[in-house]
C-alpha positions in Angstrom: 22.5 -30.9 11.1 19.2 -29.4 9.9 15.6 -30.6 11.0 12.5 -30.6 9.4 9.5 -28.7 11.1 6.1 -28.3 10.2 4.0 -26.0 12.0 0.5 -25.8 13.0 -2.0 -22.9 11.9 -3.3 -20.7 15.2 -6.9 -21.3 13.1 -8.9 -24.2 13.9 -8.2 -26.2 10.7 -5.7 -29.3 10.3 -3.3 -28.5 8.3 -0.3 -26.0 8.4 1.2 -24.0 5.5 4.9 -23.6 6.0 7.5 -26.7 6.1 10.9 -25.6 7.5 14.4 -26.8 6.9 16.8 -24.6 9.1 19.5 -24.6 11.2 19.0 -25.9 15.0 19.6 -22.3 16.1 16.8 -20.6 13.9 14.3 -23.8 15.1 14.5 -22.8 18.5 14.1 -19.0 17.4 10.8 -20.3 15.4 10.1 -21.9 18.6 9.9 -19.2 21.0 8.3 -17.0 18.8 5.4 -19.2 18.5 3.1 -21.6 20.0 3.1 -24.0 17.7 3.2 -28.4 17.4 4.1 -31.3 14.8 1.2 -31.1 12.0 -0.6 -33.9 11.0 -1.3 -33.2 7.5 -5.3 -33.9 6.4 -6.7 -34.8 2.8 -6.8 -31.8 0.9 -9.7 -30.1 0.8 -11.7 -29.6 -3.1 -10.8 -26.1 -4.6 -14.7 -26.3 -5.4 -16.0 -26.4 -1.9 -17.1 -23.3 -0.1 -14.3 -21.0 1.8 -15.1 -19.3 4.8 -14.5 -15.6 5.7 -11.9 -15.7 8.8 -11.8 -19.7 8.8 -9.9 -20.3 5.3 -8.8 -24.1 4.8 -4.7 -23.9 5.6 -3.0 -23.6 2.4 -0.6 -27.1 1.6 2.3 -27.5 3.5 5.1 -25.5 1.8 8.9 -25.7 2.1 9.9 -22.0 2.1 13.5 -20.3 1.0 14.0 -22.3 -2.1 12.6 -20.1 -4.4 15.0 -17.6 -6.0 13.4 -14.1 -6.0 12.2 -13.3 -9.5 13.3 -9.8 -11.3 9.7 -8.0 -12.5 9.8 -7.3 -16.2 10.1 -3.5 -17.2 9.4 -1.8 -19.8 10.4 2.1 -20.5 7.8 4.6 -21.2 9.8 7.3 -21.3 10.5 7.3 -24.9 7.4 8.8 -26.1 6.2 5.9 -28.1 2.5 4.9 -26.7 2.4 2.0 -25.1 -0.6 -0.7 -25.0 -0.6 -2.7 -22.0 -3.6 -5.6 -21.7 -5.2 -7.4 -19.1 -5.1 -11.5 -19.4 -5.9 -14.5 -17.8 -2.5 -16.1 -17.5 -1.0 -19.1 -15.6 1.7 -18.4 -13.0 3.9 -20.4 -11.0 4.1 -19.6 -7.0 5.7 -22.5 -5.7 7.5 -25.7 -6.9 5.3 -27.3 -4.6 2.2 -26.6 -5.8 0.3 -26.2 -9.4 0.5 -23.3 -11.1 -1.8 -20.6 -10.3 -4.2 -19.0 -12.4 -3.7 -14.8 -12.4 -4.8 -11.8 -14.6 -2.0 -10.3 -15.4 -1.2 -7.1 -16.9 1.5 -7.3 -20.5 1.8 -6.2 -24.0 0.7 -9.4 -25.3 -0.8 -13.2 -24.0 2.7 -14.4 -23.7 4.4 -11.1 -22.0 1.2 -10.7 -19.3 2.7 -11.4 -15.8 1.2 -11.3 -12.6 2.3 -8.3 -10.9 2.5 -6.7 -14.4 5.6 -5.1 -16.0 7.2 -2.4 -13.9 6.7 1.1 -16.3 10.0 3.2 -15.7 8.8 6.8 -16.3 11.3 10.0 -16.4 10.5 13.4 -14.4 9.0 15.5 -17.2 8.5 13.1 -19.7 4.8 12.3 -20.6 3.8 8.7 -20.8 1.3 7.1 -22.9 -0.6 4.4 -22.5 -3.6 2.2 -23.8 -5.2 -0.3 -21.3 -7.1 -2.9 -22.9 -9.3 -6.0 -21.5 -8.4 -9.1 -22.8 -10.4 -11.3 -19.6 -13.5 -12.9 -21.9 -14.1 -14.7 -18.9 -17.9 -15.0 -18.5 -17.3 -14.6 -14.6 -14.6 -13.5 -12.2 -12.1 -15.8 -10.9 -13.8 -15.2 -7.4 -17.4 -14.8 -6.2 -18.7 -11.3 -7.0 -21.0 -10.4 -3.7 -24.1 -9.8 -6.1 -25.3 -6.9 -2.5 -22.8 -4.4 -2.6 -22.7 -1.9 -5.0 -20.5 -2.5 -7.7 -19.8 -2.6 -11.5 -22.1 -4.7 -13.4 -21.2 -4.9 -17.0 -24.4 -5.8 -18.7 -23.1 -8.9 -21.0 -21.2 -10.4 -17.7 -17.6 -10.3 -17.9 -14.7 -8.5 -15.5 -14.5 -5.1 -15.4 -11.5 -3.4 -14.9 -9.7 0.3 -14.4 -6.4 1.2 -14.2 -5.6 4.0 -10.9 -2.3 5.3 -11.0 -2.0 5.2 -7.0 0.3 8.5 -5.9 0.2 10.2 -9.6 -0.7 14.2 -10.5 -3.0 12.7 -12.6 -5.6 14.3 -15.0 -9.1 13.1 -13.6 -10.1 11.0 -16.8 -6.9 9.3 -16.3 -7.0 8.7 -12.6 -8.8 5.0 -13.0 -12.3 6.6 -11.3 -14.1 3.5 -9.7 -17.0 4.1 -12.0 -15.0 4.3 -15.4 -14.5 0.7 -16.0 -14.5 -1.1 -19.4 -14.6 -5.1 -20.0 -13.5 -6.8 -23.1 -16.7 -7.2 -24.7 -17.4 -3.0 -24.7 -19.8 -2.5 -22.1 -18.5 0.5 -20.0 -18.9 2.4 -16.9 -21.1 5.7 -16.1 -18.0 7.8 -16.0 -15.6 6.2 -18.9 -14.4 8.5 -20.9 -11.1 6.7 -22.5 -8.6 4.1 -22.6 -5.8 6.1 -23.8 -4.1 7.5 -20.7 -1.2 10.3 -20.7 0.4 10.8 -17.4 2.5 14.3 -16.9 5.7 12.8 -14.6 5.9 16.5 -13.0 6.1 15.2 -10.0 9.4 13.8 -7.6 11.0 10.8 -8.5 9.5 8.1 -6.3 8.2 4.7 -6.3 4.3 4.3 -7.4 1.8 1.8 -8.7 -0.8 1.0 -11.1 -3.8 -1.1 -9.9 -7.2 -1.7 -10.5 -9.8 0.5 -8.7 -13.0 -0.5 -10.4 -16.1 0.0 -7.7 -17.0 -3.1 -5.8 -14.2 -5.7 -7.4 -11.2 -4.0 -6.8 -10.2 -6.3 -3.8 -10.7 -9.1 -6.1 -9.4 -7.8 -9.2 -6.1 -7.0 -7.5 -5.8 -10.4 -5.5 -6.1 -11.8 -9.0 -2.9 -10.0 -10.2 -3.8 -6.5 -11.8 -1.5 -4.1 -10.7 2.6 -3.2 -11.2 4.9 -0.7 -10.7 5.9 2.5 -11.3 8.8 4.5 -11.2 9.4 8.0 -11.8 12.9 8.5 -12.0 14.9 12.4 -12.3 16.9 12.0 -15.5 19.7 12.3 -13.6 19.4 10.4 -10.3 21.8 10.4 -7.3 24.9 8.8 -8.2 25.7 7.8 -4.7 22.6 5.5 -4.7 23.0 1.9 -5.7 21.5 1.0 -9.3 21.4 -1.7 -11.5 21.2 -5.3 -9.9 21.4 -3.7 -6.3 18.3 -1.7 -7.2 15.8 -4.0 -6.1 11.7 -4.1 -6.1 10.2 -6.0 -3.6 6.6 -6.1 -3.9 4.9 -7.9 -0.8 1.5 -9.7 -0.7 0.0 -13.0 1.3 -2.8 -15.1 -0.4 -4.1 -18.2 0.7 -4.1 -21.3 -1.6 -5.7 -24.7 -2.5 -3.9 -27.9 -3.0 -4.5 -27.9 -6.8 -2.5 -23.7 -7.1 -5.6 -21.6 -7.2 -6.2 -18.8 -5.0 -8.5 -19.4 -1.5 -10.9 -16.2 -1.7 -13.9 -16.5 0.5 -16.9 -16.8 -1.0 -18.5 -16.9 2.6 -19.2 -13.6 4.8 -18.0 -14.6 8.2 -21.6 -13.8 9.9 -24.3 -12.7 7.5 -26.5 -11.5 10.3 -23.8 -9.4 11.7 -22.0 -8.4 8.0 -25.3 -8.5 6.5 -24.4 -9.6 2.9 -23.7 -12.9 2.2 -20.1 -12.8 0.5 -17.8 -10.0 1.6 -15.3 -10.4 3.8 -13.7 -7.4 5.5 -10.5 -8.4 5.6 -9.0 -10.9 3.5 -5.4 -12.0 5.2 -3.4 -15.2 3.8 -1.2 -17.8 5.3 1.3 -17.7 2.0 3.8 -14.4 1.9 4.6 -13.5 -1.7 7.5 -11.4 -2.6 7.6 -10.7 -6.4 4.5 -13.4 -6.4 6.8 -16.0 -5.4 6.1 -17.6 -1.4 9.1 -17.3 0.7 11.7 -16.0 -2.1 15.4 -16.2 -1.5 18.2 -13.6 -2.4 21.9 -13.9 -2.6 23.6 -10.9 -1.8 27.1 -9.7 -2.4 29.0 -7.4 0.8 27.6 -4.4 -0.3 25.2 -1.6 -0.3 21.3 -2.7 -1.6 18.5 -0.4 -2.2 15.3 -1.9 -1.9 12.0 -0.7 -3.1 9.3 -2.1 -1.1 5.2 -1.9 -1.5 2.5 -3.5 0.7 0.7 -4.9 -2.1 -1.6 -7.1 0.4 -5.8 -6.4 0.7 -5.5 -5.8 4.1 -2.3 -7.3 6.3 -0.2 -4.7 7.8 3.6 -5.8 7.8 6.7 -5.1 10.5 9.5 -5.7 8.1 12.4 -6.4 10.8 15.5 -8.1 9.9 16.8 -11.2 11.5 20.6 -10.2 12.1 20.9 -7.1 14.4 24.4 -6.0 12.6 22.3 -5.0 9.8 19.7 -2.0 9.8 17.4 -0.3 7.5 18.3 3.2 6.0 14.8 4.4 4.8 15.5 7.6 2.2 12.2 7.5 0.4 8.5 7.0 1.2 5.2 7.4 -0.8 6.2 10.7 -2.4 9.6 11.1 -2.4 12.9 11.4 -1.0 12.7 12.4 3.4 14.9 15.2 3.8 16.7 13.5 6.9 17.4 9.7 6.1 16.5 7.5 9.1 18.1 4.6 10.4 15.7 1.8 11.6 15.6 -1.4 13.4 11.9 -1.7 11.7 9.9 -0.3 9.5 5.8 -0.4 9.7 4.2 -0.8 6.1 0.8 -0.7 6.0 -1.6 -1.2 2.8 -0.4 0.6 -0.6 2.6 2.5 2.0 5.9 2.5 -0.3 9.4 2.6 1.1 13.0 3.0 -0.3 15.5 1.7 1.6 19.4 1.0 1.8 20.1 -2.1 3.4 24.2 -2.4 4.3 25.3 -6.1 3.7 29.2 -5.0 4.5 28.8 -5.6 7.8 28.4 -9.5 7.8 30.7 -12.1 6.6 30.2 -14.5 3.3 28.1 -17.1 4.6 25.7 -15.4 6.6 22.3 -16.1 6.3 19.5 -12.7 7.2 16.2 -13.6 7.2 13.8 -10.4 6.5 10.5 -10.7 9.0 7.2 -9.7 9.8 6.8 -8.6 13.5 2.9 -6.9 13.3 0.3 -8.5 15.4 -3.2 -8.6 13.8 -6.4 -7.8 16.4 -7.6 -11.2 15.6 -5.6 -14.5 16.5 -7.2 -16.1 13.4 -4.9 -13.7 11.1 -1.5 -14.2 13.0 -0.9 -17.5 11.8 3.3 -18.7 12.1 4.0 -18.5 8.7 3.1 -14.9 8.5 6.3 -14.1 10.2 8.1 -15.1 7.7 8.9 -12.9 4.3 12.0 -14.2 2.5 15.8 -14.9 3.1 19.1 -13.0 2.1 22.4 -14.9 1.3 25.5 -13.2 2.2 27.6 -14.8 -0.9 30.9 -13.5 -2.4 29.5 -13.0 -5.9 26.7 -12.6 -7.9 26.6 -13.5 -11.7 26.5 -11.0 -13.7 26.6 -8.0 -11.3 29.7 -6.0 -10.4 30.8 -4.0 -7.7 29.8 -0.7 -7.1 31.9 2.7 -6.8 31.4 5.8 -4.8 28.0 4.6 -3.1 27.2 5.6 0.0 24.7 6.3 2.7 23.7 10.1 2.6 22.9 11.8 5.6 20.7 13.9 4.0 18.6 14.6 1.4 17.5 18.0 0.5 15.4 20.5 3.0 12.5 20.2 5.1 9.5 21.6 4.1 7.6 24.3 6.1 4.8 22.3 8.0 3.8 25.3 10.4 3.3 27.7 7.0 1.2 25.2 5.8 -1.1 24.7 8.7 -1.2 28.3 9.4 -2.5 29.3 5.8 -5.2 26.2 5.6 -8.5 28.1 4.3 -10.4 25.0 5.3 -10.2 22.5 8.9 -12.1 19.3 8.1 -13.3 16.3 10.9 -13.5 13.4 8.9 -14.6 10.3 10.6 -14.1 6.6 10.2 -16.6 4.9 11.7 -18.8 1.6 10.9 -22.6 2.1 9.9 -24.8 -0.2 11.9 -26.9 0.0 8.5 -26.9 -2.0 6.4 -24.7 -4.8 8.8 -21.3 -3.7 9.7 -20.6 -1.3 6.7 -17.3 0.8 6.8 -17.8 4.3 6.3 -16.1 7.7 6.0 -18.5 10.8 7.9 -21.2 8.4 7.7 -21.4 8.4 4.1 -21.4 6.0 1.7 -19.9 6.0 -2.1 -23.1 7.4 -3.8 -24.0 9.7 -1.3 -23.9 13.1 -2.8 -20.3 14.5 -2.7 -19.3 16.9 0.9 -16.1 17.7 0.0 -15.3 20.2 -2.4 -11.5 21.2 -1.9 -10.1 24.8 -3.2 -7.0 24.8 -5.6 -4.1 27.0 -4.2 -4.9 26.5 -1.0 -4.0 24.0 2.0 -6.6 22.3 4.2 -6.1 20.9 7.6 -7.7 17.3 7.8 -8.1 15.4 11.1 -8.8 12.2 10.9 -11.0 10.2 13.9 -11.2 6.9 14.2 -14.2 5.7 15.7 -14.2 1.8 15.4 -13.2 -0.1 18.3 -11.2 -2.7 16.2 -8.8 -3.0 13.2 -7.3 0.4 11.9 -7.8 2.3 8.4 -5.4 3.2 5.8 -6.6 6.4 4.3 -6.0 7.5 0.9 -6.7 10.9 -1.3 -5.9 11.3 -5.1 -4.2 13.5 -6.7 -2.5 15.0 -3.5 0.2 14.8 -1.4 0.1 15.4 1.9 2.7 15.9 5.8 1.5 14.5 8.8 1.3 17.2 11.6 0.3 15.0 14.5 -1.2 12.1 15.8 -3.5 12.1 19.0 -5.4 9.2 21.5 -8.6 10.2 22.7 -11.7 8.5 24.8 -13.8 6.5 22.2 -16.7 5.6 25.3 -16.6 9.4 26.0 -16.8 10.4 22.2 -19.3 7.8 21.1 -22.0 9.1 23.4 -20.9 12.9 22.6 -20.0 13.6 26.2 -16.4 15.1 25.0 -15.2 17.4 22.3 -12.6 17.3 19.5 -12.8 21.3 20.0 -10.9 21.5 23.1 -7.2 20.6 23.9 -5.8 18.1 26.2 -6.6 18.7 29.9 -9.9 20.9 29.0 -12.6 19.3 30.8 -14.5 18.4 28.0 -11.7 17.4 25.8 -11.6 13.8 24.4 -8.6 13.1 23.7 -6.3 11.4 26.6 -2.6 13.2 25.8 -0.9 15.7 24.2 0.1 16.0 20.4 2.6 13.4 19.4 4.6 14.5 16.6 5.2 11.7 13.5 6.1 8.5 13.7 9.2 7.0 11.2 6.4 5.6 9.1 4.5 8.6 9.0 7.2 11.4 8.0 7.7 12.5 4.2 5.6 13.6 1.7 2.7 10.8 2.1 -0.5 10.0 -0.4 -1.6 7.1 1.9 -1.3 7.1 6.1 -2.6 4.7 8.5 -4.9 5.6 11.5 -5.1 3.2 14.8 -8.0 2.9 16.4 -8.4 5.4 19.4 -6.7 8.1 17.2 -6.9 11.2 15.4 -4.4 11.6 12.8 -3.7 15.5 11.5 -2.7 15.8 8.3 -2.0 18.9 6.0 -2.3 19.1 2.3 -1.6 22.1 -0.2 -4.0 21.3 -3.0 -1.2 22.2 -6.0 1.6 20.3 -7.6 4.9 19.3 -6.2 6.5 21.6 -8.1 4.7 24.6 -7.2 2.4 26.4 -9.8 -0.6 25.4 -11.7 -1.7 21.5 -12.4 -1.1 21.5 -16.5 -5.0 20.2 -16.9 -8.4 21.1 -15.2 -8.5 19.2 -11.9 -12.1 20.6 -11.8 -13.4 18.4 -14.7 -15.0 15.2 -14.8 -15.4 12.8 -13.2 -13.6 14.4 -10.1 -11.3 12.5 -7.7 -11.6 10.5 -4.3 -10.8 9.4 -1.1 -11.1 6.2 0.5 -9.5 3.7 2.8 -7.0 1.7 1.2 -7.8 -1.6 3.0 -9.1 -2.6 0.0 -11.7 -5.1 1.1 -13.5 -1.6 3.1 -12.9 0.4 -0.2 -15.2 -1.9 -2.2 -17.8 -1.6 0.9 -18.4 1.3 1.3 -15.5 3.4 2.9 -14.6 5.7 -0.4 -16.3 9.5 -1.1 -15.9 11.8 -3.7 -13.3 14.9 -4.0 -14.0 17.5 -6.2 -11.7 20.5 -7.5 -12.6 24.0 -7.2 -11.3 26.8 -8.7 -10.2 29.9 -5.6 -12.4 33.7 -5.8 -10.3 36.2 -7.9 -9.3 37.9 -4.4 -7.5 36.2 -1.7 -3.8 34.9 -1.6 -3.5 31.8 -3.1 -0.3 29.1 -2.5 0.1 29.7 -6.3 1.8 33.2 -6.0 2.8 32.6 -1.9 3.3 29.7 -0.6 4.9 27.0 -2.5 6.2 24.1 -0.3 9.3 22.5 0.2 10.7 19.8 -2.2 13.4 17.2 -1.7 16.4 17.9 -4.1 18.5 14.5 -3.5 21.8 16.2 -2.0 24.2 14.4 0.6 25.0 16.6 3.1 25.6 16.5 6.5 23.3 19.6 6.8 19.6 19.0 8.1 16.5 21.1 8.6 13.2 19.8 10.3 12.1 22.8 12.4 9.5 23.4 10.5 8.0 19.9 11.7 9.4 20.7 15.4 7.7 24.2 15.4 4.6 23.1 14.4 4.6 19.9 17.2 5.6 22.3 19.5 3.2 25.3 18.9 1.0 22.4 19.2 1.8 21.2 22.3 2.4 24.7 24.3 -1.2 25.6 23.1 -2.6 22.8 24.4 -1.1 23.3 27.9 
């Protein structure tokens, strides 16, 4: 017998989003996992009233699990043919329950656009070429542009828009800089310099994506719908992977939603005397989970081996993707840039903002007819962003076929996927040992910042090609935690630390001196990586009370010389990833420089591992272990 439940949001508002039909046994489950009661259901609120920062009207109630997850268009751009890819206004359905949804959406025409946009499946190697155009004539944005911050501001009106490719080796007039955005009636940015983008592919075979990134709109621009995927792939990839139908993107949002389909953006700061602008919300988080931009998606599986390609696509929600039936785990292989040389096996996996995963997912274990319900275990600092429904992401059906998709041969789980490589070289050789700081500027209101600085201070970092620096990363805010992000890099975590914030805040400790120095600030020894954090990363998160050490050889993946000038304009960036603190104020500028004629470079000396997709039962991480234990012995 099933049952009907409706649960009631942990925010003060009347209404809950999620309407459950499930088996007595998963009810109770719900139950325990969650204060919740019966929901009285209110008049829906107008779409044209005012929404709140923090205190969002619910979204309708929703039935979830009984919408089939969509497959994301594609298109291949590894043919050589140029490809034009515009930016609409389109119409979009999310739910059978409610209206459709207005979206820009990325496609080669009106009727292709789709929000996300088509998936682009690039080869290793193999340049891609591509025209972005702006087809939005709307006279406004789709949500309320806070008018305070700085920002584009396109002098006939419009939406601007530029197109980042987030983890590419990307030639700087390519990279989407926040200041080179174009609208559809011509008016451009201070930095534009073309539409026509060519990206190299000389990089590993890994997931990435294209999104918007144009200064002061990009949290809305991307809530709205403009981003997609994008896939490197080696022209000959591991035949022991699954492919095909059991290839599968998952790309992983929540948004909030009025009764008539359109989007709930605040258009309300939550405190304009402690914010001190009137519209910008620091961290929009919704009470609707979108997988593929469908709420609460459903798959049916066969018995077999699935690879699964997950993004956090979200603003600013940090998922705990856990999965409901212990029998089956998580294999992660692959993260931001690459392949992991030593496969891990996972009960959960952590996925902050813009973090990518790959991961096999072993349905052989369970029977035809089991039901396994993927989850959301993370606990947001405040209680108005845990709502119930947040828990949930989308359901798997254990089913003896599939339409259309046949059984696999010789796939398997490797054990391992190429070599490790050599962390303690890395750190060794770094020219250059930065302290960058995330803190909050008191002025104006609560502003995010990185080292104090804001977007159009004059640039501080001026990074040496062929070389490696050594970046430790301090989080200074009490609350909330940032996800840091640098272009045109990749980079290894070396090691994470705690340290005493009161101490640090009124400079009464050091960064300088080790664990157990008197005047040290931080409370414990070097903690080497955690699952999330291991692999070649281009985005990491930082908790609150933490320094984060990371490691970075400014070159390509593949060893050498960048085939353009990374020194020409407009330059590069960094900037926290929660996109909401990206647009105010927490990004900076990262300029190229070219090393003196003298001095050993990582050109001719020290190029660094790269994965090379064996399956072996060999593994090598002591270049990781060295380091964290160098680290630790000098710190006794």
């Amino acid at each position: 017998m099933e049952r009907n439940l409706r649960w009631t949001s942990m925010r003060s508002a009347p209404s809950r989003t999620l309407r459950l039909s499930s088996t007595p046994r998963f009810s109770i489950l719900i139950a325990l996992l969650h204060i919740a009661a019966v929901s009285v259901a209110g008049e829906p609120e107008s779409p044209a009233a005012h929404s709140e920062c923090l205190t969002m009207v619910p979204t309708p109630v929703l039935t979830p699990f009984i919408v089939e997850l969509p497959r994301i268009p594609s298109i291949d751009v590894s043919t050589g043919v140029p490809l034009t890819l515009g930016a609409y206004k389109i119409s979009q359905s999310v739910h059978p329950e409610l209206p459709n949804t207005t979206f820009y959406g990325f496609g080669t025409s009106q009727a292709t656009a789709t929000a996300p946009g088509p998936t682009l499946e690039a080869k290793r190697d193999v340049a891609t070429y591509i025209t972005f155009e702006n087809h939005i004539t709307d006279a406004h944005h789709l949500f309320m542009v806070d008018p305070t911050i700085h920002r584009a501001e396109p002098p006939r009106g419009g939406v601007p828009m530029t197109v980042h490719l987030h983890g590419g080796e990307t030639e700087s007039k390519y990279d989407g800089h926040p200041e080179s955005w174009f609208t559809a009636a011509g008016d451009t940015g201070p930095t534009f310099i073309t539409r026509d983008h060519i990206y190299r592919n000389q990089q590993p075979e890994t997931l990435l994506w294209y999104h918007d990134h144009t200064v002061g709109v990009t949290r809305l621009n991307i809530v709205a719908g403009l981003f997609g995927l994008y896939f490197i792939r080696n022209a000959q990839e591991p035949d022991f992977l699954p492919s095909g139908g059991y290839e599968v993107p998952l790309v992983i949002q929540d948004k909030q939603f009025f009764w008539n389909g359109s989007i709930n953006f605040p258009d309300i700061t939550y405190d304009a005397a402690v914010s001190g602008v009137p519209n910008w919300c620091p961290a929009y988080m919704g009470d609707v989970i979108l997988v593929n931009n469908k709420a609460w998606p459903y798959m049916n599986v066969v018995r077999g081996i699935y690879r699964f390609r997950i993004i956090n696509a979200a603003n600013a929600r940090t998922f705990a993707l856990f999965l409901s039936d212990s029998r089956v785990k998580f294999v992660q292989i692959g993260t931001d840039g690459g392949y992991l040389w030593n496969p891990m096996v996972l009960d959960q996996i952590l996925l902050p903002n813009a973090f990518r995963v790959d991961v096999l997912v072993d349905f052989r274990s369970v029977p035809v007819g089991t039901t396994i319900y993927l989850n959301n275990s993370y606990r947001e600092l405040l209680p108005a962003e845990n709502v119930p429904s947040a828990y949930y992401i989308m359901k798997f059906n254990v089913v003896s076929n599939v339409e259309g998709l046949a059984p696999q041969e010789n796939v398997y789980i490797p054990t391992s996927m190429g070599t490790a490589p050599d962390i303690s070289s890395l750190v060794n050789n770094a020219r250059i040992h930065r302290k960058m700081t995330l803190e909050v500027s008191p002025i104006p209101g609560t502003t995010p910042t990185l080292n104090q600085e804001h977007w159009t201070d004059p640039a501080s970092e001026y990074t040496e090609l062929f070389s490696s620096e050594v970046w430790d990363l301090i989080h200074f805010v009490r609350f909330s935690n940032h996800v840091i992000h640098i272009h045109l890099v990749n980079f290894l975590v070396v090691h994470f630390q705690t340290f005493d914030l009161p101490r640090a805040l009124v400079g009464n400790c050091t960064f300088d001196r080790p664990y157990k120095h008197p005047d040290s600030c931080f409370t414990d020894y070097p903690q080497p990586p955690r699952p999330a954090e291991r692999g070649w990363k281009d985005t990491i998160n930082v908790q609150s009370y933490h320094v984060v050490r990371i490691v970075f050889p400014v070159i390509p993946r593949k060893g050498g010389s960048y085939p353009f000038d990374p020194t020409a304009f407009p330059g590069y960036l960094w900037h926290c990833h929660k996109i909401d603190h990206e647009d105010h104020d927490m990004m900076r500028p990262l300029f190229m420089s070219y090393p003196p004629a003298s001095g050993t470079s990582l050109r001719e000396n020290l190029v660094p591992g790269d994965v090379d997709h064996r399956s072996t039962s060999s593994s090598n991480n002591s270049g990781e272990l060295n380091v964290i234990e160098d680290l630790v012995l000098s710190s006794e």
